[in-house]
CHARMM internal coordinates of N, CA and C (Angstrom, degrees):
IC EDIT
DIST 1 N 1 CA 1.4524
DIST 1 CA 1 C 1.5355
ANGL 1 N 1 CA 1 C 108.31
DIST 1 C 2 N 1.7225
ANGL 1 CA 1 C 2 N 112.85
DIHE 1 N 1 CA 1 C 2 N 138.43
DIST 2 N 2 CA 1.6519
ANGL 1 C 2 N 2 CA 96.58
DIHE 1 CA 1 C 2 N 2 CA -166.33
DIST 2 CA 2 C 1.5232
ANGL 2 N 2 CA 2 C 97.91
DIHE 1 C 2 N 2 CA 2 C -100.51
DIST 2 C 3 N 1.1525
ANGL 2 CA 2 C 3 N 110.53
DIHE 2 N 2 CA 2 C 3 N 166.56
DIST 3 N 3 CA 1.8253
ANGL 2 C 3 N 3 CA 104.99
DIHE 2 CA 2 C 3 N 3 CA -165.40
DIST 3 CA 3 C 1.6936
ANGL 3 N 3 CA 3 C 97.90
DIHE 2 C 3 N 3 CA 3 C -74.87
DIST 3 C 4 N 1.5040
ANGL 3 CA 3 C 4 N 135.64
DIHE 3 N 3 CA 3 C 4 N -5.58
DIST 4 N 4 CA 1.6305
ANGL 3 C 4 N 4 CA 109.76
DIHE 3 CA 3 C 4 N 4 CA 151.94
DIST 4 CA 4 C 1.7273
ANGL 4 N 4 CA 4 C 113.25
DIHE 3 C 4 N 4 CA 4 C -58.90
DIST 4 C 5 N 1.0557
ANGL 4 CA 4 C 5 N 98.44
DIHE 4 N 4 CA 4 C 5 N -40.14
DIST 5 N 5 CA 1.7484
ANGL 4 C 5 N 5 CA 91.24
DIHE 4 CA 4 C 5 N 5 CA 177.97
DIST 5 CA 5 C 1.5784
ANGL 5 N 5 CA 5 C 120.94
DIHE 4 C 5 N 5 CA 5 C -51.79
DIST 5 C 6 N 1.8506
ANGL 5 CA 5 C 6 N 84.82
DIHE 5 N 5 CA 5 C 6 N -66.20
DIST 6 N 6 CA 1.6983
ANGL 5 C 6 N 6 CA 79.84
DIHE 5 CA 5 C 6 N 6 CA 177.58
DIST 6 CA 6 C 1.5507
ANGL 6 N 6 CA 6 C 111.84
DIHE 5 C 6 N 6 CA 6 C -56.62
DIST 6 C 7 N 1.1665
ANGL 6 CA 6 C 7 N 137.98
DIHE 6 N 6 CA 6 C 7 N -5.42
DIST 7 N 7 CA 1.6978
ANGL 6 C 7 N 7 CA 141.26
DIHE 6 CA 6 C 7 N 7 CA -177.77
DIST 7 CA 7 C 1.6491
ANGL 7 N 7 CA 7 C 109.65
DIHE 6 C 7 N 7 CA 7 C -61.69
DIST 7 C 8 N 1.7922
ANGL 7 CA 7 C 8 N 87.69
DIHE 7 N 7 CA 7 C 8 N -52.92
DIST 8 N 8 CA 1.5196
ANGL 7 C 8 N 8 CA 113.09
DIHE 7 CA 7 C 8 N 8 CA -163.76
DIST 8 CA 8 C 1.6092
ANGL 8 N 8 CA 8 C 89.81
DIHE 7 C 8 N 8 CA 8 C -71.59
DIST 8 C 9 N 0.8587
ANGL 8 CA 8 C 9 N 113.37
DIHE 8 N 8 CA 8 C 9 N -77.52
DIST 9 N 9 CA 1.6034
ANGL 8 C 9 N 9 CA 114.52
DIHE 8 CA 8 C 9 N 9 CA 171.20
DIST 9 CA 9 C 1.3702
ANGL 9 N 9 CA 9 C 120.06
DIHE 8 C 9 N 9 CA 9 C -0.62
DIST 9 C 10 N 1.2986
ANGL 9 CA 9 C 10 N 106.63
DIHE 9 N 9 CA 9 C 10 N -80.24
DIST 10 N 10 CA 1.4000
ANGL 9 C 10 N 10 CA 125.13
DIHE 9 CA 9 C 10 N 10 CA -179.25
DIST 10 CA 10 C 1.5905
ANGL 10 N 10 CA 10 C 127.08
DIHE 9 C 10 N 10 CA 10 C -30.88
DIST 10 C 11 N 2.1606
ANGL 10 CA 10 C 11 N 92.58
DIHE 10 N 10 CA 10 C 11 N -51.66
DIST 11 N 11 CA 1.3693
ANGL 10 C 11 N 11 CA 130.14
DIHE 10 CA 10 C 11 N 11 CA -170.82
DIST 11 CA 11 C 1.5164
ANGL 11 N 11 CA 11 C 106.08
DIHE 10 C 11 N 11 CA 11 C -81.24
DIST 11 C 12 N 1.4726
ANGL 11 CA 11 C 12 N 115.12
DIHE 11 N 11 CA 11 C 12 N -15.83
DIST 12 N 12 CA 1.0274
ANGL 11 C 12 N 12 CA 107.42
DIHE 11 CA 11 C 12 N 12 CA 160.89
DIST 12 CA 12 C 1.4963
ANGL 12 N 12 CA 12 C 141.88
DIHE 11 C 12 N 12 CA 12 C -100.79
DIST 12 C 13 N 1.4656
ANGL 12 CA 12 C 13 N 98.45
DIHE 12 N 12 CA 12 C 13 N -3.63
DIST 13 N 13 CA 1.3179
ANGL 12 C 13 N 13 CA 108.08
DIHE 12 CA 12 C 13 N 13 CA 173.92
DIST 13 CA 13 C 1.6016
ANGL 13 N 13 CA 13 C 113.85
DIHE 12 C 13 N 13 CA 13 C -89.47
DIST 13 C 14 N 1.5489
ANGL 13 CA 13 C 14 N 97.19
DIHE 13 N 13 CA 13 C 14 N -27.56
DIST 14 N 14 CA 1.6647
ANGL 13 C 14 N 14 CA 99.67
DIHE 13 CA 13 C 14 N 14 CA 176.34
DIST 14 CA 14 C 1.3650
ANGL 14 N 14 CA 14 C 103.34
DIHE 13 C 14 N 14 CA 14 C -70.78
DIST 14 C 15 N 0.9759
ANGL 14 CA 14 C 15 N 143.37
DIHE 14 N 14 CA 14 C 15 N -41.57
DIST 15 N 15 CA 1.7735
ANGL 14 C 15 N 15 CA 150.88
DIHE 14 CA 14 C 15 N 15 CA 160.32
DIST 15 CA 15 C 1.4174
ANGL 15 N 15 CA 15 C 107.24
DIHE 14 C 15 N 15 CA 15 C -29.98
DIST 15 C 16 N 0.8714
ANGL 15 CA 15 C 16 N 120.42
DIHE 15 N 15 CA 15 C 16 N -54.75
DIST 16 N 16 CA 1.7725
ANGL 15 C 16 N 16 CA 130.50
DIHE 15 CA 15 C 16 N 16 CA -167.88
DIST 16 CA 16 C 1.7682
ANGL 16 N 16 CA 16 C 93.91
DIHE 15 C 16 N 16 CA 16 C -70.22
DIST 16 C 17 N 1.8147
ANGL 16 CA 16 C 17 N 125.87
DIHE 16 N 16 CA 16 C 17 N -47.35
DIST 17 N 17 CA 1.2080
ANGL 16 C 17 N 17 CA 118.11
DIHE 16 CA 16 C 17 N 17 CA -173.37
DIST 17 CA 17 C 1.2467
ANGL 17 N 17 CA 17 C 107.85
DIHE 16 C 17 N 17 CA 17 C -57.18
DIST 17 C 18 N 1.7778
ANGL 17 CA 17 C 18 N 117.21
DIHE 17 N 17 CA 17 C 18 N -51.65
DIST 18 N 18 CA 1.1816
ANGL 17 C 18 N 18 CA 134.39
DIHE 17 CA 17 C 18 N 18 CA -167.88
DIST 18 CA 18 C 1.9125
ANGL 18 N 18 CA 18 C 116.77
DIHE 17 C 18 N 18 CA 18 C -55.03
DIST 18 C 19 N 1.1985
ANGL 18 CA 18 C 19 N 112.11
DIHE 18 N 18 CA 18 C 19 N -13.52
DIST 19 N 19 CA 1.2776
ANGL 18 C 19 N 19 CA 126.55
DIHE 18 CA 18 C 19 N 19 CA -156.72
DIST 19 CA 19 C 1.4428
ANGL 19 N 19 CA 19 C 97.63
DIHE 18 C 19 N 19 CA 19 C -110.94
DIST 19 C 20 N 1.3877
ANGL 19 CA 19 C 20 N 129.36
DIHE 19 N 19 CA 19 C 20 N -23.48
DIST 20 N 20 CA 1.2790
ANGL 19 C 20 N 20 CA 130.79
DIHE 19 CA 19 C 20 N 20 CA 178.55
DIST 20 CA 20 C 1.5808
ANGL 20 N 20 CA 20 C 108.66
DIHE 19 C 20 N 20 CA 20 C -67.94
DIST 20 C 21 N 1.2924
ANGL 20 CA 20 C 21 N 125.53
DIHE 20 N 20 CA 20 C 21 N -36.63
DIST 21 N 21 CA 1.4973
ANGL 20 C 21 N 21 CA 163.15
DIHE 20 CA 20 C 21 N 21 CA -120.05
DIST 21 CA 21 C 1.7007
ANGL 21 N 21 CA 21 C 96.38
DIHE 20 C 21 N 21 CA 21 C -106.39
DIST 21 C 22 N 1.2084
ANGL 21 CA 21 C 22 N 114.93
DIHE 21 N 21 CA 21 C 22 N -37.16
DIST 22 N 22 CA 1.6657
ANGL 21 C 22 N 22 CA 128.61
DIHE 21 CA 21 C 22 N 22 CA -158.54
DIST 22 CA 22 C 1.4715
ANGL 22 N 22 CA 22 C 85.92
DIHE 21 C 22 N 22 CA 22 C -112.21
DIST 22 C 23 N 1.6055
ANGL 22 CA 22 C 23 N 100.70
DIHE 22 N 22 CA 22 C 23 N 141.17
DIST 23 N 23 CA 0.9867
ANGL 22 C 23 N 23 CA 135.92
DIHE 22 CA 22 C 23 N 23 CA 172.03
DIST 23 CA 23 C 1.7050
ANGL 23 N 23 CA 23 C 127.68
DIHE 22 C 23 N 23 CA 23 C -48.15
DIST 23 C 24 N 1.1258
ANGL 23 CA 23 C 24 N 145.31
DIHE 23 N 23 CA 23 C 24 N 119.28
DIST 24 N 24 CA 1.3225
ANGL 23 C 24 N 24 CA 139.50
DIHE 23 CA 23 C 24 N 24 CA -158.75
DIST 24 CA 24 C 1.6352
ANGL 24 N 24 CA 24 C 92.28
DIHE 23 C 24 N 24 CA 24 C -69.55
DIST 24 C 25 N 1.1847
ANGL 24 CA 24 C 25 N 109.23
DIHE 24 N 24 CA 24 C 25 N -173.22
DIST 25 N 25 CA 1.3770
ANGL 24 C 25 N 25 CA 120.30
DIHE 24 CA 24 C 25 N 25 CA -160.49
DIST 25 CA 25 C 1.3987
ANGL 25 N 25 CA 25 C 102.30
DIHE 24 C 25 N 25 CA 25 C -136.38
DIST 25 C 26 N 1.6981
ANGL 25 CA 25 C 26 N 102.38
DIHE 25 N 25 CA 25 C 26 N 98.01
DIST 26 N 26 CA 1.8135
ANGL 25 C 26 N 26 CA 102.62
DIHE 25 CA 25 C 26 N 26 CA -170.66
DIST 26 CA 26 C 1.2941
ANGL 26 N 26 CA 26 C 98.19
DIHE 25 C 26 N 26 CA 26 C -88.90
DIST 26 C 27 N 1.7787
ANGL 26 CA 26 C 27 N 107.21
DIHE 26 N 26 CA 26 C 27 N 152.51
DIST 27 N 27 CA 1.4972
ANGL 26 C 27 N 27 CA 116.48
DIHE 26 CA 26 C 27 N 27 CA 168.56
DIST 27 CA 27 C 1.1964
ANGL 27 N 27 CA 27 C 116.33
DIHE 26 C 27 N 27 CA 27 C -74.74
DIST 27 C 28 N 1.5515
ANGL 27 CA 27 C 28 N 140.87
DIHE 27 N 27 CA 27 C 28 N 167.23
DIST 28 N 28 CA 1.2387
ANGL 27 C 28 N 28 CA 141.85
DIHE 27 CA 27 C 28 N 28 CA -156.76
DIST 28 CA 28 C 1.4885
ANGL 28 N 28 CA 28 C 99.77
DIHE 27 C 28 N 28 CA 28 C -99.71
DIST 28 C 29 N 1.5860
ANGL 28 CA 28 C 29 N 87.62
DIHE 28 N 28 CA 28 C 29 N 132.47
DIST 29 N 29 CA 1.9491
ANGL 28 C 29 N 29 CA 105.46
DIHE 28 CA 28 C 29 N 29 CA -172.84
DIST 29 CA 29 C 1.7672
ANGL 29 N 29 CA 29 C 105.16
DIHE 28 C 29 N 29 CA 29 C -57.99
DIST 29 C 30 N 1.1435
ANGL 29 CA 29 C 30 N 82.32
DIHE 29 N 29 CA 29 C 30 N 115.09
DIST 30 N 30 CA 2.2019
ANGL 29 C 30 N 30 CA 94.07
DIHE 29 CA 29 C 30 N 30 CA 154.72
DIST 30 CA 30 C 1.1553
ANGL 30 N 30 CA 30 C 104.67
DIHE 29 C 30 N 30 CA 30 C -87.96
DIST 30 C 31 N 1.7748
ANGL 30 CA 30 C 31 N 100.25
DIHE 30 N 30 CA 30 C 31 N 103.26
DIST 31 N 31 CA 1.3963
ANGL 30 C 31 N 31 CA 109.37
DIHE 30 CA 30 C 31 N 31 CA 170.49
DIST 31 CA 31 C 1.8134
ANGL 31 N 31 CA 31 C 117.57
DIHE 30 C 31 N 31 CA 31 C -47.55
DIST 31 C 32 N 1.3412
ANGL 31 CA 31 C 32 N 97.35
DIHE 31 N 31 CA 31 C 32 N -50.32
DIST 32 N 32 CA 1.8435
ANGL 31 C 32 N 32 CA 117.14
DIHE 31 CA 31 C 32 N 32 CA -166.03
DIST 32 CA 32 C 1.8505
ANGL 32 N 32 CA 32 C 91.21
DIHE 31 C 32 N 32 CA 32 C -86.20
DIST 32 C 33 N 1.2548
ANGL 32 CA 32 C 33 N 129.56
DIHE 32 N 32 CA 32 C 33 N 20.75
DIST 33 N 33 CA 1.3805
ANGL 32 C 33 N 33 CA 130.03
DIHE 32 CA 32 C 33 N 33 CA 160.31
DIST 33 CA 33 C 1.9543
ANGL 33 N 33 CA 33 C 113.65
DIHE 32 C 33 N 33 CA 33 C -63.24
DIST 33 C 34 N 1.4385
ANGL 33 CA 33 C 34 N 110.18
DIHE 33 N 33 CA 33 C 34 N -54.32
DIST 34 N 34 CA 0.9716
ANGL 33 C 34 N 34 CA 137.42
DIHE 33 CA 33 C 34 N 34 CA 171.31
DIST 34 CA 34 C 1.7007
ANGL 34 N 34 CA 34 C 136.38
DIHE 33 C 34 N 34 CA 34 C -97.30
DIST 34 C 35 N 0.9735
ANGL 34 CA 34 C 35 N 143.37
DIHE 34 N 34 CA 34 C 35 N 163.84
DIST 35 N 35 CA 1.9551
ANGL 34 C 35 N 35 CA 138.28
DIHE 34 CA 34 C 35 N 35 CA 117.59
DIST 35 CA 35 C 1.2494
ANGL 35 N 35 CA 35 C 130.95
DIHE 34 C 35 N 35 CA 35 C -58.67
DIST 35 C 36 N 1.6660
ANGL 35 CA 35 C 36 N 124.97
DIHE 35 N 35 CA 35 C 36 N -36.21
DIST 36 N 36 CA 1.3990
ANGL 35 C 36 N 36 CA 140.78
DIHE 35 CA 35 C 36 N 36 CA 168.80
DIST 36 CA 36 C 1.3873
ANGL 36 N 36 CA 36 C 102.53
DIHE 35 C 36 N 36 CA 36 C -129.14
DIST 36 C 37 N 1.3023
ANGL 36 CA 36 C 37 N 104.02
DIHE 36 N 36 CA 36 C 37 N 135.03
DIST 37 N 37 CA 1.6849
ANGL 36 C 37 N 37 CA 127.58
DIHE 36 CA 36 C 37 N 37 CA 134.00
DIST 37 CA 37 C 1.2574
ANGL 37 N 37 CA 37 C 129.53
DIHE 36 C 37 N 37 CA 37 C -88.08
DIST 37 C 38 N 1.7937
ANGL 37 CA 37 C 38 N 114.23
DIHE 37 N 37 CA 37 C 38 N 166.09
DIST 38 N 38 CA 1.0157
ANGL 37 C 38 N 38 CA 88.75
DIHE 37 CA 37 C 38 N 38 CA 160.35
DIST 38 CA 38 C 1.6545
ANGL 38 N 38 CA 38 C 101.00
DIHE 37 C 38 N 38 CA 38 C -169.11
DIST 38 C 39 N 1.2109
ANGL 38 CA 38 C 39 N 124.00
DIHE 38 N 38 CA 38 C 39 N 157.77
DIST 39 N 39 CA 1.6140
ANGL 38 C 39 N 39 CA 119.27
DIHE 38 CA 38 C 39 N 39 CA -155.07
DIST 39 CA 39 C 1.5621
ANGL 39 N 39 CA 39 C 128.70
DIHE 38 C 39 N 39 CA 39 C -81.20
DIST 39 C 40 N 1.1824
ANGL 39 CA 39 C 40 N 110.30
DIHE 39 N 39 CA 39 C 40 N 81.28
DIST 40 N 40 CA 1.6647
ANGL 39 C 40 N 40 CA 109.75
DIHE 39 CA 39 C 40 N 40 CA -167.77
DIST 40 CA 40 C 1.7380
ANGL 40 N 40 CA 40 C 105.36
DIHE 39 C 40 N 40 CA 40 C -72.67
DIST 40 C 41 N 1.5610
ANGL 40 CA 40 C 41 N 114.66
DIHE 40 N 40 CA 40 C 41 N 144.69
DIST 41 N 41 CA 1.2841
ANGL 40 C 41 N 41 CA 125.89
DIHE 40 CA 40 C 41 N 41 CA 155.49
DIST 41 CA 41 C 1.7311
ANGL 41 N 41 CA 41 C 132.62
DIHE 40 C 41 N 41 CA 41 C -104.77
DIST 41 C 42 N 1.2535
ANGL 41 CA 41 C 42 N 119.89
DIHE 41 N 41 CA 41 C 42 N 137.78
DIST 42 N 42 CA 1.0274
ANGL 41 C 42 N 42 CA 111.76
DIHE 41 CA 41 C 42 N 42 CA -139.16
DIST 42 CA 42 C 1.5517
ANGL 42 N 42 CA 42 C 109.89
DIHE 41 C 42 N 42 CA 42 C -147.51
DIST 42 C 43 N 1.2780
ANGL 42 CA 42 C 43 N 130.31
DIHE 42 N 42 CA 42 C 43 N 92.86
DIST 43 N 43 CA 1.9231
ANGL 42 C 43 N 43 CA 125.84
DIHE 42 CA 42 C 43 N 43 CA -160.51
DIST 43 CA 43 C 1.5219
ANGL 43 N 43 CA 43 C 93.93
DIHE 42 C 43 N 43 CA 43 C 38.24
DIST 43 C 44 N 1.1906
ANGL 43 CA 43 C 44 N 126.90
DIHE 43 N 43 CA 43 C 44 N 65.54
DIST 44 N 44 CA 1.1834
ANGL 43 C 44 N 44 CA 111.47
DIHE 43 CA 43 C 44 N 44 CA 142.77
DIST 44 CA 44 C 1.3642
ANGL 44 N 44 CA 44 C 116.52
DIHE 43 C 44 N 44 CA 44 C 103.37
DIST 44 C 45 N 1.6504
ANGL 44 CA 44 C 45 N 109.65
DIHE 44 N 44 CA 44 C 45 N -15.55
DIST 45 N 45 CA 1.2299
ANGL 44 C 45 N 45 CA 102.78
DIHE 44 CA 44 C 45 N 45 CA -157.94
DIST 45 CA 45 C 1.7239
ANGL 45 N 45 CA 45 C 88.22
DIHE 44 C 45 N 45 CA 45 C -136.22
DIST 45 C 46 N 1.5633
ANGL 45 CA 45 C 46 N 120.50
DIHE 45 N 45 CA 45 C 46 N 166.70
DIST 46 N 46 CA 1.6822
ANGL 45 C 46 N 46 CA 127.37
DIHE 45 CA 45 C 46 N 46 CA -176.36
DIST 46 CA 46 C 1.6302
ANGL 46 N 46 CA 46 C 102.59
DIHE 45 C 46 N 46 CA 46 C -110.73
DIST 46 C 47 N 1.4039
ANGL 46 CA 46 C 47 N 107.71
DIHE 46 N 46 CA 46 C 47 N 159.80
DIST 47 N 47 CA 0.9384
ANGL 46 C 47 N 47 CA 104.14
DIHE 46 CA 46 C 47 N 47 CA 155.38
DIST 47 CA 47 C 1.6234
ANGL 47 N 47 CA 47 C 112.94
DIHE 46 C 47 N 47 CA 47 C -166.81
DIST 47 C 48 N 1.5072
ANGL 47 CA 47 C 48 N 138.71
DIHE 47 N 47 CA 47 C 48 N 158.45
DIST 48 N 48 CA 1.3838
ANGL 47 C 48 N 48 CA 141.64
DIHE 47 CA 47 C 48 N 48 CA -175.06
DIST 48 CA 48 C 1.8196
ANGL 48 N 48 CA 48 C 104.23
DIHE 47 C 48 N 48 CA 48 C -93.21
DIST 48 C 49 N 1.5311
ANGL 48 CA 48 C 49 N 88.84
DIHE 48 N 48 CA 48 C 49 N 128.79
DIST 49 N 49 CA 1.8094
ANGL 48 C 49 N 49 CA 91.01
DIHE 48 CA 48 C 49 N 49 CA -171.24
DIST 49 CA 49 C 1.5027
ANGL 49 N 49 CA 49 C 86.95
DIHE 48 C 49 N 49 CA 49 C -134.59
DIST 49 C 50 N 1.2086
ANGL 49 CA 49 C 50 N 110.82
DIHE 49 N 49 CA 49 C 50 N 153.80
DIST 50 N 50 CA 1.6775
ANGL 49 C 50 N 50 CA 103.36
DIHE 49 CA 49 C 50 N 50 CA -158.92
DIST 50 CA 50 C 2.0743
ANGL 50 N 50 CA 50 C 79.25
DIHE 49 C 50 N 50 CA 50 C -109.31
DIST 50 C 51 N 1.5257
ANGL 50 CA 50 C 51 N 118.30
DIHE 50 N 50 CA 50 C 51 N 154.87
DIST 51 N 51 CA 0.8780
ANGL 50 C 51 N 51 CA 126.99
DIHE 50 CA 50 C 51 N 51 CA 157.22
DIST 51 CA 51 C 1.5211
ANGL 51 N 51 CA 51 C 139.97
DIHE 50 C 51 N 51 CA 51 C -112.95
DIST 51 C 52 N 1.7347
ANGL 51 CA 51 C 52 N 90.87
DIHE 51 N 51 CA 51 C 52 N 116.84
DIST 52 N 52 CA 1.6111
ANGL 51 C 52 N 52 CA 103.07
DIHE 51 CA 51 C 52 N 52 CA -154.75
DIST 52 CA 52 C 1.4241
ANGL 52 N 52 CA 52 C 130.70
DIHE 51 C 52 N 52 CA 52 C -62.80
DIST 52 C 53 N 2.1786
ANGL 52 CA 52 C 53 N 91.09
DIHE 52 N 52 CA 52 C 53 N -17.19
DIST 53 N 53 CA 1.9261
ANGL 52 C 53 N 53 CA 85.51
DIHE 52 CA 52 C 53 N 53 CA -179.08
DIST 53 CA 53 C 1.1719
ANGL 53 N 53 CA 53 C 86.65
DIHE 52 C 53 N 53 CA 53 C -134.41
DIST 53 C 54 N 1.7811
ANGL 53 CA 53 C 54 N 128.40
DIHE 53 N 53 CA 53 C 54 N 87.28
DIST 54 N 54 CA 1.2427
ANGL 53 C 54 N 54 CA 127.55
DIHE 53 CA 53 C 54 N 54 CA -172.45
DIST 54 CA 54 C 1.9218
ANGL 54 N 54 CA 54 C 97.38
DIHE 53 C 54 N 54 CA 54 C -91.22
DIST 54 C 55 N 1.5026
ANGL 54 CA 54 C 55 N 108.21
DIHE 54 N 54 CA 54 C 55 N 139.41
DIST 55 N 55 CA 1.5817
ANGL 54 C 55 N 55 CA 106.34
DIHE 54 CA 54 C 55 N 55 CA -178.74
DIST 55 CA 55 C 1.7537
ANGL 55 N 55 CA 55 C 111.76
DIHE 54 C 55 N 55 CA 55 C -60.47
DIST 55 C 56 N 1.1701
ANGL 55 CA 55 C 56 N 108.59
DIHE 55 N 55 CA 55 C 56 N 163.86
DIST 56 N 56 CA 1.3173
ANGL 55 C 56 N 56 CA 113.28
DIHE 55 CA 55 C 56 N 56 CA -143.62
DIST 56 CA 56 C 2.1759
ANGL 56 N 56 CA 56 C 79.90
DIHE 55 C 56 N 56 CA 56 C -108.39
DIST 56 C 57 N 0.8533
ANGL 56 CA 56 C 57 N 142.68
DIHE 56 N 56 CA 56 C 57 N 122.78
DIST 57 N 57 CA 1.6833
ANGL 56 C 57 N 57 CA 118.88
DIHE 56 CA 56 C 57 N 57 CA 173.62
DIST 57 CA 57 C 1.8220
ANGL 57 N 57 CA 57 C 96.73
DIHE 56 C 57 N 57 CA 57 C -137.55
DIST 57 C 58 N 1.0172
ANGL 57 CA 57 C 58 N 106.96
DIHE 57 N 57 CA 57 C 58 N 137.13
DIST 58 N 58 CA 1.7066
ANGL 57 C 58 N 58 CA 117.14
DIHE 57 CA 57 C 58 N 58 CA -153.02
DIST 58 CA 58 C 2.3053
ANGL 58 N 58 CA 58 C 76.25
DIHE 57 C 58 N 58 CA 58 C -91.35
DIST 58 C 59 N 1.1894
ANGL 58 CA 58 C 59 N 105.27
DIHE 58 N 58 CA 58 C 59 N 143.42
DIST 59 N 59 CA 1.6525
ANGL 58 C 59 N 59 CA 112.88
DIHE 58 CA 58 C 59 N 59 CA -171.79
DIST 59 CA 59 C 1.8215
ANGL 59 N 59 CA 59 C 75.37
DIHE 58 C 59 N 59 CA 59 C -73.70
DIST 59 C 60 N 0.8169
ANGL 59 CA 59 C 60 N 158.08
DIHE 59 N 59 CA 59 C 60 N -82.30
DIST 60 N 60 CA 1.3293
ANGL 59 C 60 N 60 CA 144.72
DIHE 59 CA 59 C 60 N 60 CA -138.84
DIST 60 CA 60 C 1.6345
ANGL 60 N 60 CA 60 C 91.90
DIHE 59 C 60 N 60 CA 60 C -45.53
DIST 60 C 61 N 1.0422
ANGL 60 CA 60 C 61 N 118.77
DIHE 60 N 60 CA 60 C 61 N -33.07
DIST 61 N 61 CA 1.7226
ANGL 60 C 61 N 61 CA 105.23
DIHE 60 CA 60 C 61 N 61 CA -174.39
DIST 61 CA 61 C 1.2471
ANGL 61 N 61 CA 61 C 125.10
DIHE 60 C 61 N 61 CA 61 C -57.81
DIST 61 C 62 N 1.7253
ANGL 61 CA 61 C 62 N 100.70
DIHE 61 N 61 CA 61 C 62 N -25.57
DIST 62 N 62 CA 1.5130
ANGL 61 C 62 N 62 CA 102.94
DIHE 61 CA 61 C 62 N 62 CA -150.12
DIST 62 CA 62 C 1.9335
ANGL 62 N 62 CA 62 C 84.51
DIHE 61 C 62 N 62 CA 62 C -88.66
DIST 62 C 63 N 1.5931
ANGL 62 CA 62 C 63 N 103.17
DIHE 62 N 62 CA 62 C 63 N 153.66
DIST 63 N 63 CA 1.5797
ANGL 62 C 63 N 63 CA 122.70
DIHE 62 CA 62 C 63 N 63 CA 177.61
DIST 63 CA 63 C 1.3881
ANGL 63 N 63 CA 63 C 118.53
DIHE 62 C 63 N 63 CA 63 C -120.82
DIST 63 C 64 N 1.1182
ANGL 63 CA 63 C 64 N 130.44
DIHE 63 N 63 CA 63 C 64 N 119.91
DIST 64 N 64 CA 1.4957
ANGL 63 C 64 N 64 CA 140.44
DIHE 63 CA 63 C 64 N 64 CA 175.20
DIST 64 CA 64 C 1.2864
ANGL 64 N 64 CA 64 C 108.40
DIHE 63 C 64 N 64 CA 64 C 93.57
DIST 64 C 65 N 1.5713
ANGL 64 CA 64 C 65 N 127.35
DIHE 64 N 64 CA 64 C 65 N 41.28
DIST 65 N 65 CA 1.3534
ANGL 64 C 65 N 65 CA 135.54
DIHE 64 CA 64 C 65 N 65 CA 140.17
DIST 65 CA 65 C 1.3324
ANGL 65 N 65 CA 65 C 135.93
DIHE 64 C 65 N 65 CA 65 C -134.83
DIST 65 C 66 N 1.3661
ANGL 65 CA 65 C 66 N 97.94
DIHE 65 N 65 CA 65 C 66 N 52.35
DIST 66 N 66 CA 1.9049
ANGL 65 C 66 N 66 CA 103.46
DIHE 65 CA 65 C 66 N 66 CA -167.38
DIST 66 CA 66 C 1.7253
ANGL 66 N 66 CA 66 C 93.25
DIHE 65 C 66 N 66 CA 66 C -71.36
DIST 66 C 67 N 1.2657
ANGL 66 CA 66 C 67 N 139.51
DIHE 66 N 66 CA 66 C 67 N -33.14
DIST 67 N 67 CA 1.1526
ANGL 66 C 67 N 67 CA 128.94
DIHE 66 CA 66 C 67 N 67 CA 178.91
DIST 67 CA 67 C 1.4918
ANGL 67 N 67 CA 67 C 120.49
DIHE 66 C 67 N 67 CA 67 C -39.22
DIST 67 C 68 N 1.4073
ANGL 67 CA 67 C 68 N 119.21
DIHE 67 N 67 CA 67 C 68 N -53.97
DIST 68 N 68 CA 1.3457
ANGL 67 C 68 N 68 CA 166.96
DIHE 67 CA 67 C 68 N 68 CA -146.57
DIST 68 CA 68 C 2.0203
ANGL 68 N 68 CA 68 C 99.00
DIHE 67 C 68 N 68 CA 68 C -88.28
DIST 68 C 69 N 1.8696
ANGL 68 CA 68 C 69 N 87.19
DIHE 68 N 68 CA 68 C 69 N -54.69
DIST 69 N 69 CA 1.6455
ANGL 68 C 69 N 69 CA 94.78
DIHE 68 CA 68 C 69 N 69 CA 172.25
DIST 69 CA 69 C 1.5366
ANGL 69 N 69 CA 69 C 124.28
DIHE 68 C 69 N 69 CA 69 C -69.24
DIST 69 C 70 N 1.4759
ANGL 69 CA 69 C 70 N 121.35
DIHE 69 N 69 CA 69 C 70 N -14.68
DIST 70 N 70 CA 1.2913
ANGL 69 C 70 N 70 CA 144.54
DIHE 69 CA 69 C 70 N 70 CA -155.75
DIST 70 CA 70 C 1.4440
ANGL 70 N 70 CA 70 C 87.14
DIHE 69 C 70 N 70 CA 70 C -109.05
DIST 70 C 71 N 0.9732
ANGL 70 CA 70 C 71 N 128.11
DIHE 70 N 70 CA 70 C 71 N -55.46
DIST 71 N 71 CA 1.7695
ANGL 70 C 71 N 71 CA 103.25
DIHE 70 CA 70 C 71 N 71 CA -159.38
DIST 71 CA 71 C 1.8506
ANGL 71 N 71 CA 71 C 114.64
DIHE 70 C 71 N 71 CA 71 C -71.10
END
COOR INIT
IC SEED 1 N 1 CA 1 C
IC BUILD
């Protein structure tokens, strides 16, 4: 093997570490995909995934935030 090989070799395995390292490459949010999103993390990295069958809860349901319900 001539030492460009082993070079290329080398340069390519450090490439492959280096590539783990960088951030995946999210597609661009469809706002009108969803009603809610919401922010998943993921090896390291975030991302906004809209949620398609978010529960439906009428605000009269919710208990111990009339403050919260008032403003």
């Amino acid at each position: 093997m001539s030492d460009f090989d082993k070079l290329y070799s080398r340069a390519d395995q450090l490439l492959s570490c280096l590539e783990k390292l960088l951030p995946i490459e999210q597609p661009a949010i469809d706002w009108r995909a969803a009603i809610a999103f919401r922010w998943r993390k993921r090896g390291g990295t975030g991302f906004i995934q809209p949620v398609t069958h978010p529960h439906r809860i009428a605000l009269a349901a919710l208990h111990g935030i009339d403050a919260q319900k008032n403003s």
